[in-house]
C-alpha positions as CSV (number, residue, x, y, z in Angstrom):
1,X,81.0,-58.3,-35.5
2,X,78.2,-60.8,-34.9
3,X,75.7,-59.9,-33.1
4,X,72.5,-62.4,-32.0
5,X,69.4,-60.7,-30.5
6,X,66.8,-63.2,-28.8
7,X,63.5,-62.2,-27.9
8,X,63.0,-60.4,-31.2
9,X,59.5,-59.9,-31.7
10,X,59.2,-59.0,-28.0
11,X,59.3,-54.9,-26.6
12,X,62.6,-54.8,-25.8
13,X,64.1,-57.5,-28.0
14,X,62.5,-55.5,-30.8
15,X,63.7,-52.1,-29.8
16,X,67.2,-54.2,-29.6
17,X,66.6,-54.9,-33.1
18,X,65.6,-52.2,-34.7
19,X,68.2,-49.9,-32.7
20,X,71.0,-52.4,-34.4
21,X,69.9,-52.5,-37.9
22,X,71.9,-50.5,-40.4
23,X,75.1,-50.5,-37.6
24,X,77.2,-52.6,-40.5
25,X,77.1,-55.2,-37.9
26,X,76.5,-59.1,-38.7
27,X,72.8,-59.3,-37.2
28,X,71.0,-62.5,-36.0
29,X,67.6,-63.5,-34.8
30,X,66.5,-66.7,-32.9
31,X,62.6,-66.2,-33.2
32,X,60.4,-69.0,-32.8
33,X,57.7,-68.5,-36.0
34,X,59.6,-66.6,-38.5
35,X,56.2,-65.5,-39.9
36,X,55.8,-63.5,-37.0
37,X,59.0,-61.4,-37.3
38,X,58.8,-57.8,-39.1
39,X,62.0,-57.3,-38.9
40,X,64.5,-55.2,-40.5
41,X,65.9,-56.8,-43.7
42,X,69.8,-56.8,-43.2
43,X,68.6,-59.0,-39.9
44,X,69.6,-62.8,-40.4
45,X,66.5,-65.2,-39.1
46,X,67.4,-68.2,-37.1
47,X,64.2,-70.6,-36.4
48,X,64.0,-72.1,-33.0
49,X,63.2,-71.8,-29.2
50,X,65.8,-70.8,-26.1
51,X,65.2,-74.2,-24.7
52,X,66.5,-76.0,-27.9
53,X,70.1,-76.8,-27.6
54,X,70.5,-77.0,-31.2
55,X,68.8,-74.2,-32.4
56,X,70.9,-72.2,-29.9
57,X,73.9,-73.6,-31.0
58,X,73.1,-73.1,-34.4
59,X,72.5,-69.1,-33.3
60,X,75.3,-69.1,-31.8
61,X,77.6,-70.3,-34.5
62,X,80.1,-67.9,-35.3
63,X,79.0,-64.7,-32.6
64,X,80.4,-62.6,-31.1
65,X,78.0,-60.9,-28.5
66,X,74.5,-61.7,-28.0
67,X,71.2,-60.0,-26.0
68,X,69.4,-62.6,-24.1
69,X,65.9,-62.3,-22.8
70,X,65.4,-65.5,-21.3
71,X,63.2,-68.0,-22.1
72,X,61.2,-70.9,-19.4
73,X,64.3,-72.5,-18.5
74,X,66.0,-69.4,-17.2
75,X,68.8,-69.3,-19.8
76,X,70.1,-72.5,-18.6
77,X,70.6,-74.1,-22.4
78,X,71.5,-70.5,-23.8
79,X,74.6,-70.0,-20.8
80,X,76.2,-73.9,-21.7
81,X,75.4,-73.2,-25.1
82,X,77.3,-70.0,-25.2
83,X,80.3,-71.0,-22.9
84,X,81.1,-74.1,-24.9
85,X,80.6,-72.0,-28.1
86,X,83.2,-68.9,-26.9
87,X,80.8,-66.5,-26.8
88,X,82.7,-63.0,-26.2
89,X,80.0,-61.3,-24.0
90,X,76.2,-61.5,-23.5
91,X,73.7,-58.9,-22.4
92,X,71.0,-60.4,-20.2
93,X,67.8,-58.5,-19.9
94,X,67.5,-58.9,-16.2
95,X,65.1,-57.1,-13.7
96,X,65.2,-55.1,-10.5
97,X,64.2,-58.4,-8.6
98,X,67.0,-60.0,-8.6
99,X,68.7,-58.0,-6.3
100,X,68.9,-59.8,-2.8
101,X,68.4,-57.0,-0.8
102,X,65.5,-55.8,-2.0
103,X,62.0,-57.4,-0.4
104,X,61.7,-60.2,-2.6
105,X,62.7,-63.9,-1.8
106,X,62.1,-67.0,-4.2
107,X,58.5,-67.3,-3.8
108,X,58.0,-64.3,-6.3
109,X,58.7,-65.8,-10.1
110,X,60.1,-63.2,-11.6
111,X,62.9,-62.7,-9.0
112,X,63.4,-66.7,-9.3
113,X,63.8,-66.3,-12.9
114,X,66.3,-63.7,-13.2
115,X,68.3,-64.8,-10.1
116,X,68.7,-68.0,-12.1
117,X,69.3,-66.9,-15.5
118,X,72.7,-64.4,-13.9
119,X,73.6,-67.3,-12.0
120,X,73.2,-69.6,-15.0
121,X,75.6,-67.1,-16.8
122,X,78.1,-66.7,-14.1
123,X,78.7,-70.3,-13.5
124,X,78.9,-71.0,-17.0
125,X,81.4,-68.6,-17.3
126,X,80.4,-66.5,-19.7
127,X,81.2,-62.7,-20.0
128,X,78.0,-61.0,-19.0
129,X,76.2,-57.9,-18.2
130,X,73.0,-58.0,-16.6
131,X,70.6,-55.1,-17.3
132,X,68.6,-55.1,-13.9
133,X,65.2,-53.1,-15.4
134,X,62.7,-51.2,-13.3
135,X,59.2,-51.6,-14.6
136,X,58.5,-50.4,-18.0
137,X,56.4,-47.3,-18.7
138,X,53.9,-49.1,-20.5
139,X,52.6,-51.4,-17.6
140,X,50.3,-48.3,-16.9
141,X,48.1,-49.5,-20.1
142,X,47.1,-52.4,-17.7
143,X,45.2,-49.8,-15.6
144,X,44.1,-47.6,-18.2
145,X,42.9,-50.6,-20.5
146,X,39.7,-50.7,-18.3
147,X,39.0,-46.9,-18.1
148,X,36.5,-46.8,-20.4
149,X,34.2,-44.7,-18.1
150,X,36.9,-42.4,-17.4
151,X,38.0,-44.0,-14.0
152,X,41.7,-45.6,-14.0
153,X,41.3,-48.9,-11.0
154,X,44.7,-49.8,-10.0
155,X,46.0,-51.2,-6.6
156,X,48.6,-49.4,-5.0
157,X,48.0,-46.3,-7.0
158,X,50.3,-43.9,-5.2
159,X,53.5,-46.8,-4.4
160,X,56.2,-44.6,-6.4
161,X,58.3,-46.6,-8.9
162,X,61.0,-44.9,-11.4
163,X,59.6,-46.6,-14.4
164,X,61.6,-46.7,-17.8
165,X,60.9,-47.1,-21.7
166,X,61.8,-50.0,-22.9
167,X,63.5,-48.0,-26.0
168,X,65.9,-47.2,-23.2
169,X,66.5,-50.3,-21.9
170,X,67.6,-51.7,-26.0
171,X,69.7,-48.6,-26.3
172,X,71.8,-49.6,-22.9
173,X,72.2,-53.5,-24.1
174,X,72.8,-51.5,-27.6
175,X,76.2,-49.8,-26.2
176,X,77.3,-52.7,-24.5
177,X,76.6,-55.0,-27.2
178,X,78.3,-52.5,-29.7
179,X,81.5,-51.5,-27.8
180,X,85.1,-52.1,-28.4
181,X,85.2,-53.4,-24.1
182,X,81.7,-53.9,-23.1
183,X,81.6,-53.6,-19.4
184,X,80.9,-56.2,-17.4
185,X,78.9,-56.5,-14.0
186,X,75.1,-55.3,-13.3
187,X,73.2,-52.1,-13.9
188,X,70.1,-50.7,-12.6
189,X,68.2,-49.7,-15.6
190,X,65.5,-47.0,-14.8
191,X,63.8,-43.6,-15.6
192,X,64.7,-40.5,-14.6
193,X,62.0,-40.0,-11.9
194,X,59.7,-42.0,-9.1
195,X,56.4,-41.8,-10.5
196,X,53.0,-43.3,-8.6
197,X,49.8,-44.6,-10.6
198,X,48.6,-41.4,-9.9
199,X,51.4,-39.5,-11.0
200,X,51.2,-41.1,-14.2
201,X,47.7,-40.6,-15.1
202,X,47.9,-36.7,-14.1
203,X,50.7,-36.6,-16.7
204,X,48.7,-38.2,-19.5
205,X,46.0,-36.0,-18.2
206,X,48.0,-32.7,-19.2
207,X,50.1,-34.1,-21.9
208,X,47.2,-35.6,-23.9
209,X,44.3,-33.6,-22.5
210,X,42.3,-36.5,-20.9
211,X,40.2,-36.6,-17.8
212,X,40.9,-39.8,-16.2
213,X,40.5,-40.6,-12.2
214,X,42.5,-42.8,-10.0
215,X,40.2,-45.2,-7.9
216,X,42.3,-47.6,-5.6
217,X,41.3,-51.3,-5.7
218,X,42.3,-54.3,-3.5
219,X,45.2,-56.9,-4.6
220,X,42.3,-59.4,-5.6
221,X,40.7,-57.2,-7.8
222,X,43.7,-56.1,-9.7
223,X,44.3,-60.0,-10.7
224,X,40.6,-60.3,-11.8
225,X,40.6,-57.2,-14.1
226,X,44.2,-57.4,-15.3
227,X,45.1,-61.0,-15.5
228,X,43.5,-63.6,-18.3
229,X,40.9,-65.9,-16.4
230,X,42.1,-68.9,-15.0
231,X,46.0,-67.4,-14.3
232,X,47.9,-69.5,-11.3
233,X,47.8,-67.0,-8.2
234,X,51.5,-67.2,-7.8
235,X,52.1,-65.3,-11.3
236,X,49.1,-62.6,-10.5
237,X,51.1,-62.2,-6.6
238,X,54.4,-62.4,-8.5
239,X,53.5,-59.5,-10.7
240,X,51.9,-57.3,-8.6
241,X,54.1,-57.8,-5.7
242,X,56.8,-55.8,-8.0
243,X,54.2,-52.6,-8.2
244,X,53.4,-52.9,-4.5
245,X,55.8,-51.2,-1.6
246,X,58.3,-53.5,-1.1
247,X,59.0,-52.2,-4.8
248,X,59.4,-48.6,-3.5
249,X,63.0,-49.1,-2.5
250,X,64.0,-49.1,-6.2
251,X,65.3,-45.3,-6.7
252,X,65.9,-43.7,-10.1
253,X,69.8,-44.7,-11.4
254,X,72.3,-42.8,-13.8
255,X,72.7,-46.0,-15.3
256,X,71.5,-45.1,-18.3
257,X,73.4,-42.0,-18.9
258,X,76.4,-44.3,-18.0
259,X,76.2,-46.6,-20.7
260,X,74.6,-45.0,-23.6
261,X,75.7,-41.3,-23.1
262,X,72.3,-40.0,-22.8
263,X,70.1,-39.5,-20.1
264,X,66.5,-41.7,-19.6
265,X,63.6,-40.5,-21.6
266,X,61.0,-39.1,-19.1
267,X,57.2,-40.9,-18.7
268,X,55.8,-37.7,-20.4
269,X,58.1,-38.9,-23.3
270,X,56.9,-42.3,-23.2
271,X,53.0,-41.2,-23.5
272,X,53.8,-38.9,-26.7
273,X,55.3,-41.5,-28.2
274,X,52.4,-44.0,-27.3
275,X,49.8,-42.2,-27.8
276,X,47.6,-44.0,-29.4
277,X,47.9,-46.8,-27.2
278,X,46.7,-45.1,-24.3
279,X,42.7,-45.5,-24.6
């Protein structure tokens, strides 16, 4: 089988990636600067960008399944690309946002983006599952990047979100991608457990013997000290607004267990595993 995996050189793309290599599978990459890709070996590089229609249909040529994290235009090119090349099923990476009932309406980007890129799918016909992902363990390194006197500033330190690893995330587009009838339809893709700012830093307090402290700080000052100067205010909002409380209403899913057979990593996981990422 053939297998294409966009987003590559990204987190989850590259867990995707890596998690596929040496299956005996046919293994393609779209990836924008090939000199940027450490990927495995038996992995077939395709040049191009999601919002080229002919590098996408020269992806596409010949596959069976493909992982999609979406590019600017909301998969728009990738879902007519793929429906007028027979694509047997796609795995989007989606988010949590996109669900309507939850407290997010079209003003927030990231909910635009993956509403669009399911319906994109959907109307184009093609066989999909859409992996609807909590927020990933390590978006605690935003907080702890500025710690270096000990104290972690984060806004809404005690909201309680069931975070995931993004290893988990590639292994559930992984079984999909890899079975003999991938399901169809949309999963919430989360960790095991509801875990505030707080919570987080006393568990990489105990697991890697730090002494960090939790200082709540305003909305405004979390987009100064976590965003790059000069980003629009509606990405800063967008992105926060998903750690804030209208968030909360996300609960920990079985999901994961359901498609891969195993059951989420924990956070504490997460932090053994990374380390030496965490300042």
């Amino acid at each position: 089988m053939k297998i294409l995996v966009t987003g590559a050189t990204g987190t989850v793309g590259g867990h995707v990636a890596r998690q596929l290599s040496g299956s005996g599978h046919q293994l393609v990459a779209l990836v924008r600067d090939p000199s940027k890709a450490d990927l495995p070996a038996d992995i077939t590089i395709v040049e191009g960008d999601l919002t080229d229609p002919s590098a996408v249909r020269r992806a596409l040529d010949g596959t069976d399944r493909a992982f999609l994290n979406m590019a600017d235009d909301n998969g728009a090119v990738f879902a007519e690309a793929a429906a007028k090349a027979g694509l047997g099923h796609a795995v989007l990476l989606s988010s949590f946002t996109s669900v309507t009932e939850l407290p997010f309406g079209p003003a927030n980007i990231i909910t635009a983006r993956h509403q669009a890129g399911e319906q994109a799918l959907t109307k184009a016909g093609v066989p999909s599952t859409f992996l609807r992902s909590a927020g990933f363990d390590y978006n605690i390194l935003m907080w702890v990047a500025g710690a270096a006197d000990g104290v972690v500033r984060a806004p809404n330190a005690d909201v309680k979100l069931p975070v995931v690893d993004p290893a988990d995330i590639a292994a559930a587009a992984v079984a999909v991608l890899t079975a003999a009838d991938p399901k169809p339809g949309a999963y919430s893709i989360t960790g095991p457990q509801s875990l505030s700012v707080r919570d987080q830093i006393a568990v990489i307090n105990k697991t890697l013997d730090r002494s960090y402290t939790v200082q709540e700080i305003s909305q405004a000052e979390a987009a100064t000290a976590a965003f790059p100067q000069g980003t629009p205010d509606f990405v800063t909002t967008s992105v926060l607004e998903t750690m804030g409380p209208g968030a909360a209403v996300l609960v920990p899913s079985d999901d994961v267990q359901a498609l891969t057979g195993k059951a989420a990593r924990s956070f504490r996981a997460w932090v053994v595993d990374n380390a030496k990422a965490i300042a």
